[in-house]
N, C-alpha and C positions, 0 to 999 in steps of 0.2 A: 296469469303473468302480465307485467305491464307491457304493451305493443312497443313500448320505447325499447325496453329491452332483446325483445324480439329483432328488432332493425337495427342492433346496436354495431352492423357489419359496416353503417352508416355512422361512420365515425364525428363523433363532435369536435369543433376545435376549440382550443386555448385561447380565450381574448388575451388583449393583449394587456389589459389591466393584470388579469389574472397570472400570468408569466412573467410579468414585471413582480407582481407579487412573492412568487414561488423566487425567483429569480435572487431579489435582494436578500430574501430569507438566507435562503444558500449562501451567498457570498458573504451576510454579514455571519455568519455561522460557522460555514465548512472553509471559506475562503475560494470557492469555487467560483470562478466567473463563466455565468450563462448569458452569451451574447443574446443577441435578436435572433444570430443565425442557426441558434441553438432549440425554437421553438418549435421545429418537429421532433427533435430529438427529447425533447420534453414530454408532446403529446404519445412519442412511441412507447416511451417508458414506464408511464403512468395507466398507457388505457386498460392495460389489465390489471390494474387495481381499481380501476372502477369495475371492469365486467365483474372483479369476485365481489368487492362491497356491493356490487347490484346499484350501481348509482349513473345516473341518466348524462349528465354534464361536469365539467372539469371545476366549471363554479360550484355544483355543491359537493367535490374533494375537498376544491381547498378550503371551502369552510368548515368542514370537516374537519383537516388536519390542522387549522388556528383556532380551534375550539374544543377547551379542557378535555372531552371524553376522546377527542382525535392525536390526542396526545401520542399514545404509542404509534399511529401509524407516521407523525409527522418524524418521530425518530429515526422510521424507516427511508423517508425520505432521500439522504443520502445516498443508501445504498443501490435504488432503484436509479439514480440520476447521474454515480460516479460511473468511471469508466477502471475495469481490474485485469485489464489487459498485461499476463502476466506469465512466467514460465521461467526455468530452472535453467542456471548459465547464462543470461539474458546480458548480453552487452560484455563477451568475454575477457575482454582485454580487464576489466576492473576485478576481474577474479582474478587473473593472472597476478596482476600487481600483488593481490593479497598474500598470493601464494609466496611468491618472492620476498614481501615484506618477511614475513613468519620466519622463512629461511635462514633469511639474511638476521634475524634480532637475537639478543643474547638467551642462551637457551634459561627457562623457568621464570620467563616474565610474564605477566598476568594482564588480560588485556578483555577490553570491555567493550560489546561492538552494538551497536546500534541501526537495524532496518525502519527505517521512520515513516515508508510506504509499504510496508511488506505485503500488503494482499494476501493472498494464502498462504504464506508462510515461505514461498516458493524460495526468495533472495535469503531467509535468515538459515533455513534448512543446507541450501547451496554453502554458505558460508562455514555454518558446523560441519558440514561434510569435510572442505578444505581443511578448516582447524584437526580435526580428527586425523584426517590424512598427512598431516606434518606430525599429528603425536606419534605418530610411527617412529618418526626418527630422531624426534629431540622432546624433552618437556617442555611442557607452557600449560598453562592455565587461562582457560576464557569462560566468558558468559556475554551471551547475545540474549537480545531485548527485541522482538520482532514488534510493531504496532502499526494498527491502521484504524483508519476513521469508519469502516465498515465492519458492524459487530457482527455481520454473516463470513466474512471474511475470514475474523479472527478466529470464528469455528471452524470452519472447515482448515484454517491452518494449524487449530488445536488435535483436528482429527488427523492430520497429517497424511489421508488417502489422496493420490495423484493419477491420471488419468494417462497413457503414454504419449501424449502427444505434449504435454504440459514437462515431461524428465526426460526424452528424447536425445536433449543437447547436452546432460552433464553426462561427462565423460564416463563409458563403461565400466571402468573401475570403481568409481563412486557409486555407482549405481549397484552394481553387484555385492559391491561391502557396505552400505549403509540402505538398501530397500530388499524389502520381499514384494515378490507378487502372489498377487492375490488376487481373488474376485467379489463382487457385489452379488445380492441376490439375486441380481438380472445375468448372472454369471458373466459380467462385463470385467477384464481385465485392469487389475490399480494395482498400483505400485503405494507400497506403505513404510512410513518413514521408521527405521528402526531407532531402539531405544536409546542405541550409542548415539544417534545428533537429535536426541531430542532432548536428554537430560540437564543439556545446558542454557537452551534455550526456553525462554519465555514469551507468553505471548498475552498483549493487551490492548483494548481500542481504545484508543488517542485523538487527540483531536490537535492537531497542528499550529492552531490559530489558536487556541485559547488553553489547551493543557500543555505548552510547552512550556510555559512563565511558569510553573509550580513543579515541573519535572525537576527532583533535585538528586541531579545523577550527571558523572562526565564520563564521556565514551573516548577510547582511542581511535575508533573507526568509526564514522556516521554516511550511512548510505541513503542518502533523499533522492530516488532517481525517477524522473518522470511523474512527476509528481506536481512541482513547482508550475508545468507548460498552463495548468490546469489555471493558474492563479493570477491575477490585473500586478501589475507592475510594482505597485506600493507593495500588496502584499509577500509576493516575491524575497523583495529586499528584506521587509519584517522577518520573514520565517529563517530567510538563509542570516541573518545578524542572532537570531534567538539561536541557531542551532550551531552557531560560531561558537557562543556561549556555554557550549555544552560540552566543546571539545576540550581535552587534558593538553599542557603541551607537547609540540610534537604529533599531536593528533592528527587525521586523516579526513577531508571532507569529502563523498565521491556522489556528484551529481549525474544527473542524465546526459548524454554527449551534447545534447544542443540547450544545456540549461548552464552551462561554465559561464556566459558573458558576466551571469549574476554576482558572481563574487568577484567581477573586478571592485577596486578600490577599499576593497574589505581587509587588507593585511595582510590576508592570505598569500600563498608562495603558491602557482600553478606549476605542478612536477608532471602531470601526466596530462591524458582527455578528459577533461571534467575531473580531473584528482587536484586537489588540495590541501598544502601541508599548512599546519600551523603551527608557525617556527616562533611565536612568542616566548 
């Protein structure tokens, strides 16, 4: 075996060519911006895809992953570099609202909702849950569209198993009427999404920056939350104008709490924390 690999406990660093590299790629791609300050957080993510490819230095990754045969793992790239910091009820107040919207609209309207960061599924699952939990008492018709930019993501949101500390916060009730528990073959305790919130939802990886201009679809509700912190300033304003575009009117835009500044001067009507009506 090579000695180099041997002492690989002796970690190499990222030039800073090389990070500028990886760097721009990302952000003309994912729309991600990777600061300067962001260079360990690079080196963390990455070192063990070199220990498994068995590779000595960060320079021969990234030639690797800018050269045809590094193809699939350059794909992977994002998902080893985003961040899917994520869980079920997250940011309650923006569920509440929904709940109240549904309530308060004429019963057997049909409404079309959109998770545009969903990571595992967690916010579009949360969401059918609520929808479900109103069909109790009035009709309606929905279909949510869960997407993310990580194709690991959208599997594990297609497999719909959840871990207790990720379903913890959505209210008991929902919990008890829309999950079974169950266990892994490490006999580890998940909680799994039943058939009644899954049959309306969809799920697919997107890419924000570049599949939103051909997405031809308009949503009543679009949830981009925490998502945007992620992105330089231009691209910000790009993404949240393309997905202004995508709303019906009347429609609902609901950002992250500290991402609302973004849609001043955009038309939009601010009704809520980071909620967005569009009264066109």
């Amino acid at each position: 075996m090579n000695q180099a690999l041997l002492d690989f406990d002796q970690s190499p660093r990222i030039s800073k060519e090389g990070f500028d590299q990886i760097s721009k790629y990302v952000n003309t791609t994912y729309g991600i911006n990777l600061s300067e300050a962001k260079k360990n957080l690079v080196e963390n993510r990455l070192f063990n895809r070199l220990r498994l490819l068995r590779m000595n230095t960060y320079a021969e990754y990234i030639r690797h992953i800018f050269e045809p045969n590094g193809k699939q793992e350059l794909e992977l790239l994002c998902d080893f570099l985003s961040t899917n910091k994520t869980y079920f009820y997250r940011e309650p107040a923006h569920f509440h609202f929904v709940q109240d919207l549904l309530k308060n609209a004429p019963s057997g309207k049909s409404w079309k909702v959109w998770s545009a960061a969903s990571s595992a599924g967690d916010e579009a699952y949360t969401l059918s849950c609520i929808f479900e939990d109103i069909l109790k008492a009035k009709s309606l018709q929905y279909s949510i569209l869960g997407t993310d930019i990580s194709k690991r993501m959208i599997d594990e949101a297609r497999e719909g198993m959840y871990a207790h500390n990720r379903i913890n916060l959505l209210p008991s009730n929902l919990t008890k009427a829309y999950f079974t528990k169950t266990q892994d073959e490490r006999k580890q305790e998940y909680y799994c999404a039943s058939q009644v919130i899954r049959k309306n939802v969809r799920f697919q990886q997107f890419n924000l920056i570049s599949d939103i201009r051909v997405l031809n679809e308009k949503f009543d509700i679009i949830f981009c939350r925490n998502v945007l912190i992620y992105f330089k300033d231009e691209m910000k304003q790009q993404v949240v104008n393309e997905l202004i575009s995508k709303l019906n009117p009347g429609g609902y835009l609901i950002l992250g709490h500290c991402e609302g500044m973004i849609c001043r001067n955009t038309g939009l009507k601010q009704i809520g924390s980071a909620i967005f009506l569009n009264h066109k």
